[in-house]
PyMOL Python script that loads the backbone (N, CA, C, O; Angstrom):
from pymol import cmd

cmd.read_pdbstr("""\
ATOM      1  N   UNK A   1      87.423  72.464  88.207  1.00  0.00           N
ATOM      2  CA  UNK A   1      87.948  73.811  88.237  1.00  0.00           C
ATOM      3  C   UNK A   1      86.828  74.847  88.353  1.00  0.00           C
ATOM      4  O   UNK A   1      86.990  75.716  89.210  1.00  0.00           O
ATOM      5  N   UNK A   2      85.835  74.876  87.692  1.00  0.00           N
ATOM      6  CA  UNK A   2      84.984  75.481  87.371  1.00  0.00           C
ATOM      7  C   UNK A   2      84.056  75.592  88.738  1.00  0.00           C
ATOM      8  O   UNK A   2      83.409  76.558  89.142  1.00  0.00           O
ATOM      9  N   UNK A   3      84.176  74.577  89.178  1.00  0.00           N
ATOM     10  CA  UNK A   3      83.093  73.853  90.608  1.00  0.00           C
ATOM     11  C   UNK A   3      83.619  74.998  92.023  1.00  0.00           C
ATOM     12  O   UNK A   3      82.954  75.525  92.915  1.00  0.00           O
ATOM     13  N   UNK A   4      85.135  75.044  91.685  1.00  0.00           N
ATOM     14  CA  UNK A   4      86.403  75.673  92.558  1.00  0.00           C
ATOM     15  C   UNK A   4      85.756  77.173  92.452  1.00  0.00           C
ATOM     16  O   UNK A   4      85.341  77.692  93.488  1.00  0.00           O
ATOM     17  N   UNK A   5      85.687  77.723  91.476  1.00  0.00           N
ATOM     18  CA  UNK A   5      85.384  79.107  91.242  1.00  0.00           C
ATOM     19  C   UNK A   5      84.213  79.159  91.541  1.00  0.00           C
ATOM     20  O   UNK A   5      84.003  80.372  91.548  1.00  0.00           O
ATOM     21  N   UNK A   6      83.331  78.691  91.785  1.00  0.00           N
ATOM     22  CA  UNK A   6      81.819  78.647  91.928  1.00  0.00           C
ATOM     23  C   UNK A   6      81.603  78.884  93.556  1.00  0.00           C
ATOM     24  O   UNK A   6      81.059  79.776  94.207  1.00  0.00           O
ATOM     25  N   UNK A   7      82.244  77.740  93.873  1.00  0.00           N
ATOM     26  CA  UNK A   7      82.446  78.006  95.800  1.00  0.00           C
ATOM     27  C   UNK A   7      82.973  78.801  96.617  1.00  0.00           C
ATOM     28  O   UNK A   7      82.590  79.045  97.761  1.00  0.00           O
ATOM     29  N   UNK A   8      84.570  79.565  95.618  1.00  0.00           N
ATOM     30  CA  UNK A   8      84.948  80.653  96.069  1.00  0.00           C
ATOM     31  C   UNK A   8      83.814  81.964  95.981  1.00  0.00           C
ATOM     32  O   UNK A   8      83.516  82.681  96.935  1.00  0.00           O
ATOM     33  N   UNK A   9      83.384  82.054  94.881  1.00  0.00           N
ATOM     34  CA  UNK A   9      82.615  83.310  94.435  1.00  0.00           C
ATOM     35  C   UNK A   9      81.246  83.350  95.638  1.00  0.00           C
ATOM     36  O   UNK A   9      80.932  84.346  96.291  1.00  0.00           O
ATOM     37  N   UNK A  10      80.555  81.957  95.702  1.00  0.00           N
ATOM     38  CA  UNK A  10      79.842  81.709  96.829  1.00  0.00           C
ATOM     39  C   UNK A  10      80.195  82.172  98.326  1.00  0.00           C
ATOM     40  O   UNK A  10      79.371  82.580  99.144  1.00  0.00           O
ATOM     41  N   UNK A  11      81.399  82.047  98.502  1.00  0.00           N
ATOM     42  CA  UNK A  11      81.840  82.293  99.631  1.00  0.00           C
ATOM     43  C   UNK A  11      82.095  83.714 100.160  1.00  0.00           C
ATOM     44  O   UNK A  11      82.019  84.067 101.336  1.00  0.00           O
ATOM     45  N   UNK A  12      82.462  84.594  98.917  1.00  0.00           N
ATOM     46  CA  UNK A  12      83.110  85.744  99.067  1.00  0.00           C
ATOM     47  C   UNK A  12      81.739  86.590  98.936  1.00  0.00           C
ATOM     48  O   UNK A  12      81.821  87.798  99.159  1.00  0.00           O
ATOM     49  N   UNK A  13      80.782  86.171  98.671  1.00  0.00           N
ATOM     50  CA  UNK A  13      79.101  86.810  97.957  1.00  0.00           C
ATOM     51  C   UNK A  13      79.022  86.697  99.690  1.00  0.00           C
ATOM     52  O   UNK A  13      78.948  87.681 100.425  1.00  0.00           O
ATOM     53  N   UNK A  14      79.048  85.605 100.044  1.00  0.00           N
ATOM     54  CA  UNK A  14      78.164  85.406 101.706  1.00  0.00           C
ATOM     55  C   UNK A  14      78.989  86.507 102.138  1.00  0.00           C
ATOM     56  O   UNK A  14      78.491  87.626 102.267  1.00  0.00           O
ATOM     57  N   UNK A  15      80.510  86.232 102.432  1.00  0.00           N
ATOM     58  CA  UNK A  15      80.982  87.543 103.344  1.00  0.00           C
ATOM     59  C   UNK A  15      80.095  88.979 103.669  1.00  0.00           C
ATOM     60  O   UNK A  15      79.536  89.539 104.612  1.00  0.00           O
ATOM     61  N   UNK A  16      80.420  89.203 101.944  1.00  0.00           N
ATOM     62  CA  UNK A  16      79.834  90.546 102.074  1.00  0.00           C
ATOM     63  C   UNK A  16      78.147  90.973 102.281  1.00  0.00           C
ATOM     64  O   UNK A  16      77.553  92.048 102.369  1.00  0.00           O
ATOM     65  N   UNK A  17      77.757  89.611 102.305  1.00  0.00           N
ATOM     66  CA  UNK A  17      76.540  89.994 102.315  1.00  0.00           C
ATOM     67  C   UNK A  17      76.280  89.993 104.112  1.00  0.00           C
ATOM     68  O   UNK A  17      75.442  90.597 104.782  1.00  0.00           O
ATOM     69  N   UNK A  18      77.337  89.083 104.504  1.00  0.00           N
ATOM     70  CA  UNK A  18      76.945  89.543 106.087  1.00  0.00           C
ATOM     71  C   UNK A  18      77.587  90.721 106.657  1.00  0.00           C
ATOM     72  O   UNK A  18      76.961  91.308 107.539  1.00  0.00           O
ATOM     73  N   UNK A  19      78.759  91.180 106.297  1.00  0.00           N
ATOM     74  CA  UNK A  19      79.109  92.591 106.450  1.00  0.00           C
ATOM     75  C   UNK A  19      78.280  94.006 106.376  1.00  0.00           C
ATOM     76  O   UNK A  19      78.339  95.024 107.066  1.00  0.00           O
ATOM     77  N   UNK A  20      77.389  93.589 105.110  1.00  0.00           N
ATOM     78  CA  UNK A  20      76.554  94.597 104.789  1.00  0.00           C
ATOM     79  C   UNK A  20      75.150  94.531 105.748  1.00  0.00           C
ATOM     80  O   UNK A  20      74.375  95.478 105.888  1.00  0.00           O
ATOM     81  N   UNK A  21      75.000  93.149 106.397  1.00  0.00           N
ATOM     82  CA  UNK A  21      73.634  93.250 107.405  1.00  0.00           C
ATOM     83  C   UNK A  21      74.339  93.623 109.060  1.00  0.00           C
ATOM     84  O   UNK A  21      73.644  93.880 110.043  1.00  0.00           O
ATOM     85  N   UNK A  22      75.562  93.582 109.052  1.00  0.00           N
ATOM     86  CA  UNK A  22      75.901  93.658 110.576  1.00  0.00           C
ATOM     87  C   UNK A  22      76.333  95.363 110.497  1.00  0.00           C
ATOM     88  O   UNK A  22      77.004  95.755 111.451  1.00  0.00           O
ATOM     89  N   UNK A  23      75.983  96.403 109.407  1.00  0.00           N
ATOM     90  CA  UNK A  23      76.405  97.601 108.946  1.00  0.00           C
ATOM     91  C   UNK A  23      75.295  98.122 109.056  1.00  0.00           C
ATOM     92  O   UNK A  23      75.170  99.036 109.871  1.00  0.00           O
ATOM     93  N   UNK A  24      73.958  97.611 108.123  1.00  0.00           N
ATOM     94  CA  UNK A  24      72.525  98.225 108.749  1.00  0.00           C
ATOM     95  C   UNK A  24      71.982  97.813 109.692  1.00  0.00           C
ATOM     96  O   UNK A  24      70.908  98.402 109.808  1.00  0.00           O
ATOM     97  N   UNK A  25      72.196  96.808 110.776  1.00  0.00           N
ATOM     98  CA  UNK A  25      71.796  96.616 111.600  1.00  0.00           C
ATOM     99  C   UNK A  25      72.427  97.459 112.986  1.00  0.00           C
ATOM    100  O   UNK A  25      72.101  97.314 114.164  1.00  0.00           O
ATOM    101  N   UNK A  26      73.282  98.237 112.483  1.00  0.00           N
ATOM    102  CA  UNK A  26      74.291  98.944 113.249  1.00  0.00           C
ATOM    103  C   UNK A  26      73.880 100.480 113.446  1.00  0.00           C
ATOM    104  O   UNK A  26      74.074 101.314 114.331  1.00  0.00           O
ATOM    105  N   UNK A  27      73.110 100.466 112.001  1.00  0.00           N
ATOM    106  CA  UNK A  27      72.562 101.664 111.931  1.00  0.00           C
ATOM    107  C   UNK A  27      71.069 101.703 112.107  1.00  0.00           C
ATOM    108  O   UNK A  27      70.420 102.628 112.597  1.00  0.00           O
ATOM    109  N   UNK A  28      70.574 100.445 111.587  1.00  0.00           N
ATOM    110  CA  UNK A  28      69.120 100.492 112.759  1.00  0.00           C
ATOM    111  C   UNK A  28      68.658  99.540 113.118  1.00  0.00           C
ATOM    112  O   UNK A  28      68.064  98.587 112.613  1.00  0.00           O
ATOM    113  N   UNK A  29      69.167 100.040 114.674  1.00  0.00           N
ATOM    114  CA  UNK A  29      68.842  98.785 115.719  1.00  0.00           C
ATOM    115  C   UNK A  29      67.775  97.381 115.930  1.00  0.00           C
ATOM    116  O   UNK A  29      67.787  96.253 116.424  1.00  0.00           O
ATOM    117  N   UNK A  30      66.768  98.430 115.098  1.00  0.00           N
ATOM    118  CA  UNK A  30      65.729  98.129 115.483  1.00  0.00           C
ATOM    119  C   UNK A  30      65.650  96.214 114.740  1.00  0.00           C
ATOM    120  O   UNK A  30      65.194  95.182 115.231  1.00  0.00           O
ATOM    121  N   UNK A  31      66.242  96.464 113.584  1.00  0.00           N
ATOM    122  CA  UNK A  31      66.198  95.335 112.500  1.00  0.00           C
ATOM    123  C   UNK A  31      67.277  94.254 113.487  1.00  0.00           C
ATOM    124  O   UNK A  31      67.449  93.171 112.927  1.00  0.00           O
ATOM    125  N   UNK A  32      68.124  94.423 115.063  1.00  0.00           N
ATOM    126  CA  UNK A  32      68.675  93.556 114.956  1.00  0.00           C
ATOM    127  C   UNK A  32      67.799  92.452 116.407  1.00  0.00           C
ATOM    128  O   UNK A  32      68.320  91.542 117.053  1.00  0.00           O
ATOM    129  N   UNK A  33      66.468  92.963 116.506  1.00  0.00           N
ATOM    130  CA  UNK A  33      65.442  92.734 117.096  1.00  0.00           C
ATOM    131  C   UNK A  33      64.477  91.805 116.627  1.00  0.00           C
ATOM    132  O   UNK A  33      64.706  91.380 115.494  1.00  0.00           O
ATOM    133  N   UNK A  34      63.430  91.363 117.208  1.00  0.00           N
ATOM    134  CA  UNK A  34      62.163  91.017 116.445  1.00  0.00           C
ATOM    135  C   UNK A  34      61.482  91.946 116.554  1.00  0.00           C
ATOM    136  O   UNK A  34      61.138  92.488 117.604  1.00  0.00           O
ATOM    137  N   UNK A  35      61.080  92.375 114.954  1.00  0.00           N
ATOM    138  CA  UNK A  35      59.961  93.474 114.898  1.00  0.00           C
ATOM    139  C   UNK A  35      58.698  92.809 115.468  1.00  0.00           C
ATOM    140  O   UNK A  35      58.509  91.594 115.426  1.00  0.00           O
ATOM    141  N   UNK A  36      57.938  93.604 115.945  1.00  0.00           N
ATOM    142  CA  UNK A  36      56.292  93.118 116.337  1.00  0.00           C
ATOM    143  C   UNK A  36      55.727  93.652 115.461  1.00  0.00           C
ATOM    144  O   UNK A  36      55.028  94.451 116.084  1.00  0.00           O
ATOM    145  N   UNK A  37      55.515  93.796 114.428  1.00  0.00           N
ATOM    146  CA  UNK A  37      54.250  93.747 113.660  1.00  0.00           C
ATOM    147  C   UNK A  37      53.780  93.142 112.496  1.00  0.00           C
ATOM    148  O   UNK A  37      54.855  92.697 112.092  1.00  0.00           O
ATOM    149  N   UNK A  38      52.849  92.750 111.543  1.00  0.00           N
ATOM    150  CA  UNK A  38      52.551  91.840 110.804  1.00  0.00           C
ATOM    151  C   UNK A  38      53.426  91.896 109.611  1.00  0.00           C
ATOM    152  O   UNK A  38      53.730  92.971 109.095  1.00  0.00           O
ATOM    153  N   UNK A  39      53.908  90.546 109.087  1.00  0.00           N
ATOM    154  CA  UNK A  39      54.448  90.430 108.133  1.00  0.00           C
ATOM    155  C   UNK A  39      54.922  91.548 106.660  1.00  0.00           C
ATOM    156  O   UNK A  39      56.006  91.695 106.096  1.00  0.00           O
ATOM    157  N   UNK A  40      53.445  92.236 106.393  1.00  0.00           N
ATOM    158  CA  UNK A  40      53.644  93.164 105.154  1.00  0.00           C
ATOM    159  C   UNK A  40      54.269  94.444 105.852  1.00  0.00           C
ATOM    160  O   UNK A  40      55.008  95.150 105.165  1.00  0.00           O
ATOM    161  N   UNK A  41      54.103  94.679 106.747  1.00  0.00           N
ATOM    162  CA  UNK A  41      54.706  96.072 107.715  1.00  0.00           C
ATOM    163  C   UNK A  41      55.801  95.908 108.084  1.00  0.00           C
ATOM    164  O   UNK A  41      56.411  96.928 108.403  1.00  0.00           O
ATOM    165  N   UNK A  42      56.620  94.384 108.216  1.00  0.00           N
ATOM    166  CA  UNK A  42      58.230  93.964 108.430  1.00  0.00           C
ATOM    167  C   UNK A  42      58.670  94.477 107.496  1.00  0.00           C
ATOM    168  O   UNK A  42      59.504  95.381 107.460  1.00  0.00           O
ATOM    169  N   UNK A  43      58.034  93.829 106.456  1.00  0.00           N
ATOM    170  CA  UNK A  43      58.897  94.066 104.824  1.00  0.00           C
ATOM    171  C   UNK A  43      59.311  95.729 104.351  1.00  0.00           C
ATOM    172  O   UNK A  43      60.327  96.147 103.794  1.00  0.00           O
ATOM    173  N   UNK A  44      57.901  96.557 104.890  1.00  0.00           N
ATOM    174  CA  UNK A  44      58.071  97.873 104.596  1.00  0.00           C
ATOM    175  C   UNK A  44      59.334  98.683 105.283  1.00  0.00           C
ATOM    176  O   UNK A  44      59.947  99.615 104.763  1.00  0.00           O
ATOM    177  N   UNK A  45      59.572  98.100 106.577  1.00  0.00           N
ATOM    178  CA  UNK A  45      60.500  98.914 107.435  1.00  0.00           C
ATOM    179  C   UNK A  45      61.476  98.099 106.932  1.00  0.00           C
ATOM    180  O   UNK A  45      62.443  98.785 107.263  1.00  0.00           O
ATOM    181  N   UNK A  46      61.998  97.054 106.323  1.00  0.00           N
ATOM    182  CA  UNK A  46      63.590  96.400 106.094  1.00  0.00           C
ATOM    183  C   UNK A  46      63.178  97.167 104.546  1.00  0.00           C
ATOM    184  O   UNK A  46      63.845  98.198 104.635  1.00  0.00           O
ATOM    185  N   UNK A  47      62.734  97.211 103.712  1.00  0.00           N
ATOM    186  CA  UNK A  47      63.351  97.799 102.730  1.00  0.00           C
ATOM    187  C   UNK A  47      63.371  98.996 103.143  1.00  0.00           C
ATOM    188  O   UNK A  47      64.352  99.654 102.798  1.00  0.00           O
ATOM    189  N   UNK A  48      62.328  99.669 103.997  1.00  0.00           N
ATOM    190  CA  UNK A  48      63.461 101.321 104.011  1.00  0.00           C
ATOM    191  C   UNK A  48      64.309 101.222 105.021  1.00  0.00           C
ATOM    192  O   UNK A  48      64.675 102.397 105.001  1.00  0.00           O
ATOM    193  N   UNK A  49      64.927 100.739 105.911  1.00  0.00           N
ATOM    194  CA  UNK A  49      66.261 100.355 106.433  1.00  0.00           C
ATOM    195  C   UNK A  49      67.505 100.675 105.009  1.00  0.00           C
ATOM    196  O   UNK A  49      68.540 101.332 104.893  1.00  0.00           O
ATOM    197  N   UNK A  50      66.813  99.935 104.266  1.00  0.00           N
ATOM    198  CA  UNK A  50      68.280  99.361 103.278  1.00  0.00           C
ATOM    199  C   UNK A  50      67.846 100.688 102.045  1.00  0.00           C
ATOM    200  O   UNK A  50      68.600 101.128 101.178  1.00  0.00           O
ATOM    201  N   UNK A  51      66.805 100.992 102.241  1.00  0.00           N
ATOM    202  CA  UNK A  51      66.736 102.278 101.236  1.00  0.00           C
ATOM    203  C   UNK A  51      67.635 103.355 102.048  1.00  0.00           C
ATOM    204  O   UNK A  51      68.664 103.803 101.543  1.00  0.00           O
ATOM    205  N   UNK A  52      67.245 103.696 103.175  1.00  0.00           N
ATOM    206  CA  UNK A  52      67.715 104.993 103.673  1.00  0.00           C
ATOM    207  C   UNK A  52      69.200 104.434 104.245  1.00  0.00           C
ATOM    208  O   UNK A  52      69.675 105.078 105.181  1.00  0.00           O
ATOM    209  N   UNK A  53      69.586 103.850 103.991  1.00  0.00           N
ATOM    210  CA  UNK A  53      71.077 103.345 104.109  1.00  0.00           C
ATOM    211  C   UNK A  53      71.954 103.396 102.770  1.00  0.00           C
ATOM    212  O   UNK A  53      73.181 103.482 102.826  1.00  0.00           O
ATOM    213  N   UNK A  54      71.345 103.346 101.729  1.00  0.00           N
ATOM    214  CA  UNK A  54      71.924 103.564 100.476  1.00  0.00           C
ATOM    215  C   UNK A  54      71.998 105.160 100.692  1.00  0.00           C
ATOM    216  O   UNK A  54      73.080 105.748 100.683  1.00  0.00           O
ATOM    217  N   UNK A  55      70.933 105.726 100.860  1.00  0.00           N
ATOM    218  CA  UNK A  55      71.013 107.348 100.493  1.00  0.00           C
ATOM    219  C   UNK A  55      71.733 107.678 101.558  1.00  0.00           C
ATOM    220  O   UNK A  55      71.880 108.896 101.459  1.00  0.00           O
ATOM    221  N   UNK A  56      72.517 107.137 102.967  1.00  0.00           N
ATOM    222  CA  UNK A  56      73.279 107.333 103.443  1.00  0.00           C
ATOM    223  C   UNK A  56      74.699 107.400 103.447  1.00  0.00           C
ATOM    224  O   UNK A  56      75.380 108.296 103.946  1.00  0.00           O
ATOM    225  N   UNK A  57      75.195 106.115 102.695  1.00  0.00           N
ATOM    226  CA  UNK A  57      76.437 105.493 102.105  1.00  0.00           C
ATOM    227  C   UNK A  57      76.401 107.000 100.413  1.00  0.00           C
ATOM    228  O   UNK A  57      77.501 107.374 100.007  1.00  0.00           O
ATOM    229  N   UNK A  58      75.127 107.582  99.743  1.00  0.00           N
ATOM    230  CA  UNK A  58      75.600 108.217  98.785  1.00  0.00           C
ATOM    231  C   UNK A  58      76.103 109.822  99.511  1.00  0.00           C
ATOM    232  O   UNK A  58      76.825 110.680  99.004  1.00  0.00           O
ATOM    233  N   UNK A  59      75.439 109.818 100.821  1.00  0.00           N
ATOM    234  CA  UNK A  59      76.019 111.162 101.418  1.00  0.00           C
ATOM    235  C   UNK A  59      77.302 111.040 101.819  1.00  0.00           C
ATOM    236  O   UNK A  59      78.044 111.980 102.104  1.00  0.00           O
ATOM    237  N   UNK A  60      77.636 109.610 101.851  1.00  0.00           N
ATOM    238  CA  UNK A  60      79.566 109.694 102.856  1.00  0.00           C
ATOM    239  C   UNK A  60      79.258 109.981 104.240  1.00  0.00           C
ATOM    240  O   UNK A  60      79.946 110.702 104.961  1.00  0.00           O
ATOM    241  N   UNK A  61      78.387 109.494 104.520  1.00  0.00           N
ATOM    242  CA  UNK A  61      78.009 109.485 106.404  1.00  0.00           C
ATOM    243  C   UNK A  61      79.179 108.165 106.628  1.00  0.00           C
ATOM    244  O   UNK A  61      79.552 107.447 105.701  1.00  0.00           O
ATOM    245  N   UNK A  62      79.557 108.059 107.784  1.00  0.00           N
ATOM    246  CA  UNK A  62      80.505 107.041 108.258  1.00  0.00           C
ATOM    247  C   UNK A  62      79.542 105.969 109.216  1.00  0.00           C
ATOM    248  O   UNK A  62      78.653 106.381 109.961  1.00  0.00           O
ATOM    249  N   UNK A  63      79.751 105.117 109.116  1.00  0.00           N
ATOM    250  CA  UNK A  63      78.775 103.925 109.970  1.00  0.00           C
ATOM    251  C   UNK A  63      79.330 104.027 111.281  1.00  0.00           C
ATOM    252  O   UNK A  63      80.531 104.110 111.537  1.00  0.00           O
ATOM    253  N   UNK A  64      78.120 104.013 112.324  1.00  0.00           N
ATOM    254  CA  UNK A  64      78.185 104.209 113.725  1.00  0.00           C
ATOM    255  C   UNK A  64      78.721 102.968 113.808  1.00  0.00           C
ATOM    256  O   UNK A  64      78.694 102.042 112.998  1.00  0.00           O
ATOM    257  N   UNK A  65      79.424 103.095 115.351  1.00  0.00           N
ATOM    258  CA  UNK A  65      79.817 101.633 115.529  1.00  0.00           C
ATOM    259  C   UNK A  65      78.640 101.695 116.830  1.00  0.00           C
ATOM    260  O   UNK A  65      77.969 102.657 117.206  1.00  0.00           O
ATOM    261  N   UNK A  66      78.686  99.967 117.461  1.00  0.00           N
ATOM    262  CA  UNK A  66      77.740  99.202 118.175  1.00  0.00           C
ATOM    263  C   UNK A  66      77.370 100.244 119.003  1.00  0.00           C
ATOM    264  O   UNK A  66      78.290 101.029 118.774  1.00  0.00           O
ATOM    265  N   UNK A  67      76.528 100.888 119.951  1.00  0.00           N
ATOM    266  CA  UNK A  67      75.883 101.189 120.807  1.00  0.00           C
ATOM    267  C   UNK A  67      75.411 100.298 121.946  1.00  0.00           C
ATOM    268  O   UNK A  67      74.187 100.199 121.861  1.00  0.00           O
ATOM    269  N   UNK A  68      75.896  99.602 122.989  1.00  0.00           N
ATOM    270  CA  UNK A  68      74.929  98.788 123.805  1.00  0.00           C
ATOM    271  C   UNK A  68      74.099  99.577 124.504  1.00  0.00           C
ATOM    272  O   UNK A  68      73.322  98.959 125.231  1.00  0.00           O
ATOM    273  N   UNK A  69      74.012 100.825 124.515  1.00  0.00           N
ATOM    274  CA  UNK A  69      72.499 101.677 125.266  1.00  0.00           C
ATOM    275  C   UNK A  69      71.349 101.226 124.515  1.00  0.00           C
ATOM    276  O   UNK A  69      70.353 100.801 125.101  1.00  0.00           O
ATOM    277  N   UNK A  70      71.425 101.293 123.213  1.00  0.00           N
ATOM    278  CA  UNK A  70      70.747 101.446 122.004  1.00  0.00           C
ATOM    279  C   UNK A  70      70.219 100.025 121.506  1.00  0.00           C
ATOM    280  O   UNK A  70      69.384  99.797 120.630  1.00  0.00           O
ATOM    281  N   UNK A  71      70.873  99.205 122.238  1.00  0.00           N
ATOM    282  CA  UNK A  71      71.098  97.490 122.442  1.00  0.00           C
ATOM    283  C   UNK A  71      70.016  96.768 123.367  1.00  0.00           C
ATOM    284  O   UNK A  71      69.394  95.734 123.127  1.00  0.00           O
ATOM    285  N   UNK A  72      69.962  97.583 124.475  1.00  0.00           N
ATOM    286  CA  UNK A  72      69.362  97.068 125.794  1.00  0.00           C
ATOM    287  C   UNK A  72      68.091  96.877 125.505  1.00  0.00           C
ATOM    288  O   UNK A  72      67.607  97.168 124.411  1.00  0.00           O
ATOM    289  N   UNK A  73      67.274  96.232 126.728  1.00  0.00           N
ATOM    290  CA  UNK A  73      65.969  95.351 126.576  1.00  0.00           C
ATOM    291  C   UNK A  73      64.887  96.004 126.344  1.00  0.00           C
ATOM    292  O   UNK A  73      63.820  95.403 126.211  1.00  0.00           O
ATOM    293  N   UNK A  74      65.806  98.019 127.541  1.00  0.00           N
ATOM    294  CA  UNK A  74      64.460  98.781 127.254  1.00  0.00           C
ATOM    295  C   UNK A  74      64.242  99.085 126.195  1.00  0.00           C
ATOM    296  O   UNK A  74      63.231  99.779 126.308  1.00  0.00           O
ATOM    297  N   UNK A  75      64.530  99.044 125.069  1.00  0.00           N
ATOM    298  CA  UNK A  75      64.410 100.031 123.595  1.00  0.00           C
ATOM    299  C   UNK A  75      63.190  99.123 123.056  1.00  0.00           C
ATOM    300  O   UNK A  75      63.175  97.914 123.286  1.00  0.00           O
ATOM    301  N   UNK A  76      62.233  99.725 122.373  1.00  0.00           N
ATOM    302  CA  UNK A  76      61.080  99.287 121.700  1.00  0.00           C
ATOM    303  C   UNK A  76      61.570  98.588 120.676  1.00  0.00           C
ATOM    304  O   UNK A  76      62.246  99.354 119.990  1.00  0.00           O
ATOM    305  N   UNK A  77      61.557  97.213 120.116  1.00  0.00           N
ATOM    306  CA  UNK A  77      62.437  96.625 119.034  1.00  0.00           C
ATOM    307  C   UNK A  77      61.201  96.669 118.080  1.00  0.00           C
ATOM    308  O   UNK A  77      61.346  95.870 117.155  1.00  0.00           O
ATOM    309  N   UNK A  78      60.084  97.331 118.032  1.00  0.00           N
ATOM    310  CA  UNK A  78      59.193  97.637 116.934  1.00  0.00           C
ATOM    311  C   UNK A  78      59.238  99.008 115.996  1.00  0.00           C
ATOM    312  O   UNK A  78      58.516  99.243 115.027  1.00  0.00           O
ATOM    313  N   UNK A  79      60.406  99.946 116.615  1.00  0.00           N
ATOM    314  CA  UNK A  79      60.230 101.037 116.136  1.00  0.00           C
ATOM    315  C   UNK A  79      61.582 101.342 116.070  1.00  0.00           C
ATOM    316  O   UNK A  79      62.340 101.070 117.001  1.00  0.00           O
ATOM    317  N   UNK A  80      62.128 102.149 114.552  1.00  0.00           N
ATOM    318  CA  UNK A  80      63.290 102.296 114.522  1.00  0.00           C
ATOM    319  C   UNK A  80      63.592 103.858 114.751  1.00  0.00           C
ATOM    320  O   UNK A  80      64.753 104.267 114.761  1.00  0.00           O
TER     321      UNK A  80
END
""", "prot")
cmd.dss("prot")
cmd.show_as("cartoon", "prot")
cmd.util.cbc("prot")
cmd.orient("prot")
């Protein structure tokens, strides 16, 4: 029983956790790219992705939907 609740809760954790990356990745493009630059400079731009996305969600901004301009090959996927 216990095992049951464990896999549901697992399951329903993943959902939202991919909802919430296909939401900032919506809002910056850039993260749904390979960044080019070194490892400690990835990390800096995905946590402020998900920082300036919180202080977005506390303003009540509404999430853009997909853009394929914003998508395409020309866009610099190093810079958001």
């Amino acid at each position: 029983m216990q095992s049951e609740l464990t896999i549901e809760a697992t399951k329903k954790l993943e959902l939202q956790l991919k909802e919430l990356l296909i939401v900032v990745k919506r809002r910056f493009p850039c993260l749904s790219m390979w960044l080019k630059v070194k490892l400690p400079r990835a990390a800096v731009i995905i946590v402020a992705a998900f920082v300036s996305h919180n202080i977005v969600i506390n303003a009540a901004d509404e999430i853009p939907e997909r853009d394929d301009a914003v998508y395409g090959a020309r866009r610099n996927p190093s810079t958001c």
